[in-house]
C-alpha positions as CSV (number, residue, x, y, z in Angstrom):
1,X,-18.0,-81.5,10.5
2,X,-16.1,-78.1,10.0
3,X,-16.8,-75.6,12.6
4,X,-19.6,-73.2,10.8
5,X,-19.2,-69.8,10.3
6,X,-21.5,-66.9,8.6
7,X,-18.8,-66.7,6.1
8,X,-16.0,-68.8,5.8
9,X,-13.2,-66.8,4.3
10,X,-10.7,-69.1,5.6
11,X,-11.8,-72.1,3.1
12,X,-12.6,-69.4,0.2
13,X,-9.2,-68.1,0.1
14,X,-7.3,-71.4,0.5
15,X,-9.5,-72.9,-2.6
16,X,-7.9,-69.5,-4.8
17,X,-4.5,-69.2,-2.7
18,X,-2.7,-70.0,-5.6
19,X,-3.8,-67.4,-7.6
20,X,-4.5,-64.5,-4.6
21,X,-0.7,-65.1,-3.3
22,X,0.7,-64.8,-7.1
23,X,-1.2,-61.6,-7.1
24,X,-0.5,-60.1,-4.1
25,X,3.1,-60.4,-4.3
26,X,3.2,-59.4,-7.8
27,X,2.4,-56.1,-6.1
28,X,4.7,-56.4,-3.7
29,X,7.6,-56.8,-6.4
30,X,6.2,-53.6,-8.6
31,X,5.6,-51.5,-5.5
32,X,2.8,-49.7,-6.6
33,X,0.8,-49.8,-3.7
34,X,-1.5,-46.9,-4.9
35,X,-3.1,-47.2,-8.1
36,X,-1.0,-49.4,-9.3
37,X,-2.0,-51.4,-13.0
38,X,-4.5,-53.7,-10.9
39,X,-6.8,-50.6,-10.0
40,X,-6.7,-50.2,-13.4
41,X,-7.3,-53.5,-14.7
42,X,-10.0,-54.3,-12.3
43,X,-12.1,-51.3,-13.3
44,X,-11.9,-52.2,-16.6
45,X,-13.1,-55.6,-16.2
46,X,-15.8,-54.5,-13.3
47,X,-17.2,-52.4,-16.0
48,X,-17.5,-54.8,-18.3
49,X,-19.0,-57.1,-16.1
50,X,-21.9,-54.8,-15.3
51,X,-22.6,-52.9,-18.7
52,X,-21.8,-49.8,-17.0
53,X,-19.8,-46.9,-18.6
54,X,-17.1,-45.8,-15.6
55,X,-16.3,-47.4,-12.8
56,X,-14.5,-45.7,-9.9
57,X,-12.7,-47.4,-7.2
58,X,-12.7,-45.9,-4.1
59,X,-11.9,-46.9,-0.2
60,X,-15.0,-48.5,0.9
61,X,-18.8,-48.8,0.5
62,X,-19.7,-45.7,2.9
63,X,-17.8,-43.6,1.1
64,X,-18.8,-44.4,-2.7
65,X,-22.2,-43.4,-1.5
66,X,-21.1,-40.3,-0.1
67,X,-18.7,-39.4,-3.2
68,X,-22.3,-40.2,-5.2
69,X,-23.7,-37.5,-3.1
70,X,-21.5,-35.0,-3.2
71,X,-20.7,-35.4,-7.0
72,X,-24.4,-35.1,-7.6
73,X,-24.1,-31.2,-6.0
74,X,-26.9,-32.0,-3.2
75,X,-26.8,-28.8,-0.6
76,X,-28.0,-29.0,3.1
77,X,-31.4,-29.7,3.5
78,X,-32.1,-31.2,0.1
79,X,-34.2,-34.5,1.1
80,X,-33.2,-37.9,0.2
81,X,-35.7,-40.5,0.4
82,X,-34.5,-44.1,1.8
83,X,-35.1,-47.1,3.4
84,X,-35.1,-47.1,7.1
85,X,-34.6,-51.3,7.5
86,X,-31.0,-51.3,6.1
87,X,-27.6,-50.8,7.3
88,X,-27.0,-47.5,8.8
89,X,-24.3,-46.3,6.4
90,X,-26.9,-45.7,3.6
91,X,-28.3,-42.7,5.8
92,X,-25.4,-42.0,7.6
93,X,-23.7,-40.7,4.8
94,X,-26.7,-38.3,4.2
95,X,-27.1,-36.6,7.5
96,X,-23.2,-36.1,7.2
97,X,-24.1,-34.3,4.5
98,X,-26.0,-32.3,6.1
99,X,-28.7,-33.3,4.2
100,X,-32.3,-34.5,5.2
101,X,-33.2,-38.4,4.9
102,X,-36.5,-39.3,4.4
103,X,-37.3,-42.6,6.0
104,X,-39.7,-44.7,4.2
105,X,-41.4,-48.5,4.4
106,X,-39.9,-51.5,2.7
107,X,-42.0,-54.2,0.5
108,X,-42.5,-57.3,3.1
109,X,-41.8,-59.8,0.8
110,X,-38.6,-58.3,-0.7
111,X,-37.3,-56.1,2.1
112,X,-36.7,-53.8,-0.6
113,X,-38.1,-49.8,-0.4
114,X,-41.5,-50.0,-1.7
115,X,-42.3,-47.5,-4.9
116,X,-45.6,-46.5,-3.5
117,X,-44.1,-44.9,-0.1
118,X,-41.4,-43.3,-2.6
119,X,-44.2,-41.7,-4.1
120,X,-46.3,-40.6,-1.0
121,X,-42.9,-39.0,0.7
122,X,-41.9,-36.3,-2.4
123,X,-42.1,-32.9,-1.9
124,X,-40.7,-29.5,-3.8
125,X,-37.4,-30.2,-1.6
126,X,-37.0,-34.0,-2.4
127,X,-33.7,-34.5,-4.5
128,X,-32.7,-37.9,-4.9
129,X,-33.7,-41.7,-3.7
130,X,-31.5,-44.1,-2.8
131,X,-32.8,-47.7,-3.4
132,X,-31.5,-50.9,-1.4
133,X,-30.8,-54.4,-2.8
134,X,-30.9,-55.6,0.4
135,X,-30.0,-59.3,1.5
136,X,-29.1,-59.3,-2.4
137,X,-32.8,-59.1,-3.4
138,X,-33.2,-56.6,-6.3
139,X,-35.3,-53.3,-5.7
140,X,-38.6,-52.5,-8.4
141,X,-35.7,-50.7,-10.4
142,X,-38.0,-49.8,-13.5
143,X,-41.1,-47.9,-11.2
144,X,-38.2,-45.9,-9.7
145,X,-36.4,-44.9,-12.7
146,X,-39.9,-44.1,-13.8
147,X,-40.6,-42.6,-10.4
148,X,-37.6,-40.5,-10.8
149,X,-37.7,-39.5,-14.2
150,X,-41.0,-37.4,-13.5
151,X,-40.2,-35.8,-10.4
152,X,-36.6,-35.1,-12.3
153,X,-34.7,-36.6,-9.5
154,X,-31.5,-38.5,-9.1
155,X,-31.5,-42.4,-8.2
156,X,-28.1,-43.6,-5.7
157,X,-28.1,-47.6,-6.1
158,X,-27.4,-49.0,-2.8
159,X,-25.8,-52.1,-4.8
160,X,-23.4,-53.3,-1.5
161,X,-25.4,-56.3,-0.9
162,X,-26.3,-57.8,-4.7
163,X,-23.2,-57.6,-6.8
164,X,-24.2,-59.7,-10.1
165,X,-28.0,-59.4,-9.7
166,X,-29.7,-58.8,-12.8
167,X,-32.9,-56.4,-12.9
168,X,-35.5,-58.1,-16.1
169,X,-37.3,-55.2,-17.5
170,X,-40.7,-55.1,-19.0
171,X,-39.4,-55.1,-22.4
172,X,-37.8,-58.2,-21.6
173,X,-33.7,-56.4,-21.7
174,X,-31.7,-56.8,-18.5
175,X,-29.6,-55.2,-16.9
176,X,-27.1,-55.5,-13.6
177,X,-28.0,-54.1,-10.1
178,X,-26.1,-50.6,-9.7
179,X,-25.9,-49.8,-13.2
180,X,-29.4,-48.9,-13.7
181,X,-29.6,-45.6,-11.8
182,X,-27.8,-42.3,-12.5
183,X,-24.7,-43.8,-9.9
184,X,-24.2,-47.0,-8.5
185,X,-22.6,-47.3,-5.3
186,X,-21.2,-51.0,-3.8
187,X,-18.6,-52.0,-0.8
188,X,-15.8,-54.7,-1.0
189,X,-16.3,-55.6,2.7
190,X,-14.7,-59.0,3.3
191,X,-18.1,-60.5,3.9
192,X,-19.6,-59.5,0.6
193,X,-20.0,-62.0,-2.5
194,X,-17.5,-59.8,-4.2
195,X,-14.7,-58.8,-1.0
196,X,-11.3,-58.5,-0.8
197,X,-9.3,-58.7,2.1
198,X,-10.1,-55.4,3.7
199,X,-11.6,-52.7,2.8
200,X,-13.0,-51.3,-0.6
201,X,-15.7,-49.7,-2.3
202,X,-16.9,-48.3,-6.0
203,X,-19.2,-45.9,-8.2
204,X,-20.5,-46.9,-11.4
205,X,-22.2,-44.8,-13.7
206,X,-22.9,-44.0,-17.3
207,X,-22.6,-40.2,-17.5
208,X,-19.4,-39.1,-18.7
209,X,-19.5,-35.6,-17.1
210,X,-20.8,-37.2,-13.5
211,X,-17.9,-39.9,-14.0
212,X,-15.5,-36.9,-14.1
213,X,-16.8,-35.3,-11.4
214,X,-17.0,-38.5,-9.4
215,X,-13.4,-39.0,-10.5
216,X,-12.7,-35.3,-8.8
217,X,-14.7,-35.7,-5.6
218,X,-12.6,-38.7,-4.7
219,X,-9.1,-37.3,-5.4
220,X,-9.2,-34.4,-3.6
221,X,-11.2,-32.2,-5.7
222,X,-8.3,-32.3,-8.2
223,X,-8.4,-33.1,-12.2
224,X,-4.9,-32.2,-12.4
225,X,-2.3,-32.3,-9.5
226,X,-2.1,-29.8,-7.4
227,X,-5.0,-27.7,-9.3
228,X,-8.1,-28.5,-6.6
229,X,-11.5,-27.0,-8.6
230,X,-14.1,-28.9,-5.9
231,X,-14.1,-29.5,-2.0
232,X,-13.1,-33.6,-2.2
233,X,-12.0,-36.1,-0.2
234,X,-9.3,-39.0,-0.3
235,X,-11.2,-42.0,-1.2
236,X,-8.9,-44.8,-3.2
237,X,-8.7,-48.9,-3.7
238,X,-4.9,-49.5,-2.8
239,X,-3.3,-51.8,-5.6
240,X,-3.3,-55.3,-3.1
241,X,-7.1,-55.0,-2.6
242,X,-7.4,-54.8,-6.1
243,X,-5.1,-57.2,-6.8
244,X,-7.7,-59.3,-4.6
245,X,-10.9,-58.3,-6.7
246,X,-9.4,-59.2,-10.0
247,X,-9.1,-62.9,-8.9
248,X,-12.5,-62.5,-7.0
249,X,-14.7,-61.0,-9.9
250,X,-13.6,-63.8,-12.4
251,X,-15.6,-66.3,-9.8
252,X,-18.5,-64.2,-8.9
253,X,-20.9,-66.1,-11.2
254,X,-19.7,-69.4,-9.3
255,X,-19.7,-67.9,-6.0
256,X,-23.3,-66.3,-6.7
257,X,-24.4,-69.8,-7.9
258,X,-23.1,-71.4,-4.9
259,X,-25.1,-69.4,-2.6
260,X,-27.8,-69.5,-4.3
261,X,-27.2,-73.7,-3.8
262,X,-26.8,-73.3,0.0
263,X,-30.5,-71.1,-0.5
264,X,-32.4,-73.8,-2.3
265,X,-31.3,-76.5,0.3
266,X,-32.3,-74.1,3.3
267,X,-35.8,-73.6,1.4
268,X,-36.7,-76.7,0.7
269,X,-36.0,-78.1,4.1
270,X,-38.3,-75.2,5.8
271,X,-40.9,-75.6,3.0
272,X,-43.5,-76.9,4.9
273,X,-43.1,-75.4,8.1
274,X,-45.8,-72.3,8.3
275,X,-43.5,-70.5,11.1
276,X,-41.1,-69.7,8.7
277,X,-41.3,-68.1,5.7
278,X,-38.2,-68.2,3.3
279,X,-36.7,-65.7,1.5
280,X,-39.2,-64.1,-1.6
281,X,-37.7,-64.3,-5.5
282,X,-39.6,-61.3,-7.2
283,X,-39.8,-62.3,-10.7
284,X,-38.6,-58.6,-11.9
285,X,-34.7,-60.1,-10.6
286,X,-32.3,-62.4,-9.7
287,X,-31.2,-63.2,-5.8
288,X,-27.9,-63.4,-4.6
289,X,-28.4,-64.2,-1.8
290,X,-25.2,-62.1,0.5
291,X,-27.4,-63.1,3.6
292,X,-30.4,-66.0,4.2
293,X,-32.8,-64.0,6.0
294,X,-36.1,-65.8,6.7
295,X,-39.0,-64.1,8.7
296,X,-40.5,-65.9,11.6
297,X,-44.1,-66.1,13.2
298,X,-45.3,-67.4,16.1
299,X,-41.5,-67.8,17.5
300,X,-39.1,-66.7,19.8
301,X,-36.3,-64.9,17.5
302,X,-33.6,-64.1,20.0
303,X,-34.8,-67.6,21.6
304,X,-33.8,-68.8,18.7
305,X,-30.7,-66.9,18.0
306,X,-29.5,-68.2,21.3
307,X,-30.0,-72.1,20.9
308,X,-28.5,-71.6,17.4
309,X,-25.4,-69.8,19.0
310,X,-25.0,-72.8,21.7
311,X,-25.1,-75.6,19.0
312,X,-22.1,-73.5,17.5
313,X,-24.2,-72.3,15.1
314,X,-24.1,-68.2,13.8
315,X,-27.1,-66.7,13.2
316,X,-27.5,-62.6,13.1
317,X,-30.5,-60.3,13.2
318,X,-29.9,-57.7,10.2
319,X,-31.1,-55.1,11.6
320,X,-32.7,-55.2,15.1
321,X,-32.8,-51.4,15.3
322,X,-33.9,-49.6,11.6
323,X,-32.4,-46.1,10.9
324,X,-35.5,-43.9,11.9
325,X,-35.0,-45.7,15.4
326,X,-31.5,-44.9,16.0
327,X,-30.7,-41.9,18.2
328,X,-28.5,-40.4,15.2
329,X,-31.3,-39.2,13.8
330,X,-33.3,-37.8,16.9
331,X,-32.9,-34.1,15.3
332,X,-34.1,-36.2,12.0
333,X,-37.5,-35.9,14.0
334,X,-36.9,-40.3,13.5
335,X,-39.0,-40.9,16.4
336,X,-42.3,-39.3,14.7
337,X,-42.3,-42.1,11.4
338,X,-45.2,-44.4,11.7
339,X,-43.3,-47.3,9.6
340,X,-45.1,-50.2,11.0
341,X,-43.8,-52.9,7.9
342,X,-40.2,-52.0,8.9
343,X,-40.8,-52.3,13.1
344,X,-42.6,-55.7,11.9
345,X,-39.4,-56.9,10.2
346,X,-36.9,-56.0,12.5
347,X,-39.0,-58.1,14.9
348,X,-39.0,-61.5,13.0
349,X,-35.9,-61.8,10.7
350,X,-33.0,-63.9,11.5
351,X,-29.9,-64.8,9.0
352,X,-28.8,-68.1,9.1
353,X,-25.1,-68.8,7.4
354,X,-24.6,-68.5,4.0
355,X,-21.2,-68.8,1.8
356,X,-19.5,-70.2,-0.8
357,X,-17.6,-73.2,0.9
358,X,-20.6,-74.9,3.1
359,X,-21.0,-78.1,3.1
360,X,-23.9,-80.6,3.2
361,X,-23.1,-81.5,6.6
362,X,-23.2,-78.5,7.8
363,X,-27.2,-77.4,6.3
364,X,-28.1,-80.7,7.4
365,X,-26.9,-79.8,11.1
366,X,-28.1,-76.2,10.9
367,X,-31.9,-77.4,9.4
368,X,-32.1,-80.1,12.0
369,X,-31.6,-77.6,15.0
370,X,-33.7,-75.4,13.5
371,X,-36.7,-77.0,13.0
372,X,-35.9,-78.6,16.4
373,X,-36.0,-75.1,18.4
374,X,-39.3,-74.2,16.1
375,X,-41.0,-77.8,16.3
């Protein structure tokens, strides 16, 4: 059996090497390293590939959701209203910002930010929510549109984690995860079902003016060189990492459906044990699946983390500390949320490995020892 590993990387890029190295060095020969035609392409056919209007590469995840803040004109002490169980860049970006997150409880089942709490935490300063597909699990997109659209506020798509999920509406349409709200926001980390081989990050929207100024925020402030109209930054996808994507997005579908393979196998071996329960499919979305997070009762987690980690087998506890909790946001007055679903959560979920390249040996070793620890 291969060693196991959360993601395998190794095995995913020598199953495209072929058509990653051809890539790579074609950018090596033209020597455009910065937005070179790759950037270009890969836009193009990311657009495409989500419906979406303008997509704008940028240098990572963290900062496509702060170029979506600062494009969006939010001042200091504007609220934005968030998850706290999800990865702390989503609310780092706004207290950088200088602006005021608003920590609010997740759906149990979903681990998505629940409408209702959306609802109860608006007031006259609120300006903007920003939705999490965490785990690759698709938010209640068309209550927060409709959420939004009556307390006229903007909607930041946390879209890191679900790349190629589709939202189903009511009317029966669909559309993809991070085209939906007024910007779309999504990393290229390595580890993600869509990464490349450092790091990386886009916007997506569908507003031409907001694409323009999104366009702005992340060169510099700048339209035209040298001529600077808004305080930017210097956020860009060099030409290899794009390079990268451009193989990459061309097997997201297959990837996507592989992990959603490695998901079926895990769930039906744990199906009738009533410690665990597997990962929820809301019937408003597809699942992804960029982790394998089950919730446990009645067992020791970081027992169970342990054993795993001395059969050789990775598991990781996304997150064990959720935002409101972190000492960041002490002056955030954190400490004084009551957000008893999210403390539940980050108290009983574990990730066990999920990828493109496992291997039925492996989920038969990983299930066994398992069910062993829990049994």
């Amino acid at each position: 059996m291969r060693p196991i590993q959360m993601v395998d990387l190794k095995k995913q890029y020598h199953n495209i090497k072929a058509e990653v190295d051809k890539a790579v060095l074609d950018v090596l020969e033209s020597s455009a390293f910065i937005n070179g035609k790759p950037v270009q392409d890969f836009a193009l056919q990311l657009s495409s590939y989500l419906g979406v209007k303008h997509v704008i590469p940028c240098a990572n995840g963290t900062d496509a959701l702060q170029i979506a803040m600062m494009a969006l004109g939010l001042e200091p002490g504007d609220e934005v209203i968030t998850p706290s169980f999800t990865y702390i860049a989503t609310t780092e970006v706004i207290a950088l910002l200088r602006l005021k997150p608003v920590f609010v409880e997740v759906d149990a089942k979903t681990f998505c930010i629940d409408p209702e709490a959306i609802k109860k935490a608006i007031t006259p300063k609120t300006k903007a929510i920003v939705p999490v597909h965490l785990y690759g699990h698709v938010c209640q997109m068309e209550e927060i549109m409709a959420i939004a659209k009556e307390h006229q506020l903007y909607v930041i798509e946390d879209n890191a984690q679900a790349i190629g999920a589709d939202y189903f509406f009511a009317d029966g349409s669909k559309k993809k995860t991070g085209s939906i709200g007024t910007i779309g926001a999504t990393s290229f980390f390595p580890s993600k079902n869509l990464g490349c081989y450092g790091d990386g990050g886009a916007i997506f929207t569908n507003d031409d003016a907001l694409a323009n100024q999104l366009k702005m925020v992340a060169n510099h402030g700048q339209s035209k060189r040298y001529y600077h109209e808004v305080v930017g930054c210097n956020s860009r996808l060099d030409t290899v990492q794009a390079a990268v994507l451009n193989v990459k997005l061309r097997k997201l579908d297959a990837y996507i459906t592989a992990r959603r393979s490695v998901a079926n196998y895990y769930d039906k071996a744990f199906a009738h044990n009533n410690k665990i329960t597997t990962p929820f499919r809301a019937a408003y979305g597809t699942h992804v699946f960029h982790q394998y997070t089950m919730l446990l009762e009645g067992v020791d987690r970081d027992g169970l983390n342990q054993y795993l980690a001395d059969k050789q087998i990775p598991s990781m506890i996304y997150y064990p500390v959720p935002a409101h909790r972190q000492q960041m946001f002490a002056a955030f007055g954190g400490a004084n949320y009551k957000l008893a679903t999210t403390d539940w959560l980050t108290q009983r979920v574990i990730s066990l490995p999920i990828h493109t390249e496992m291997e039925t040996d492996q989920l038969e070793y990983i299930t066994k020892n398992v069910l062993d620890y829990i049994n």
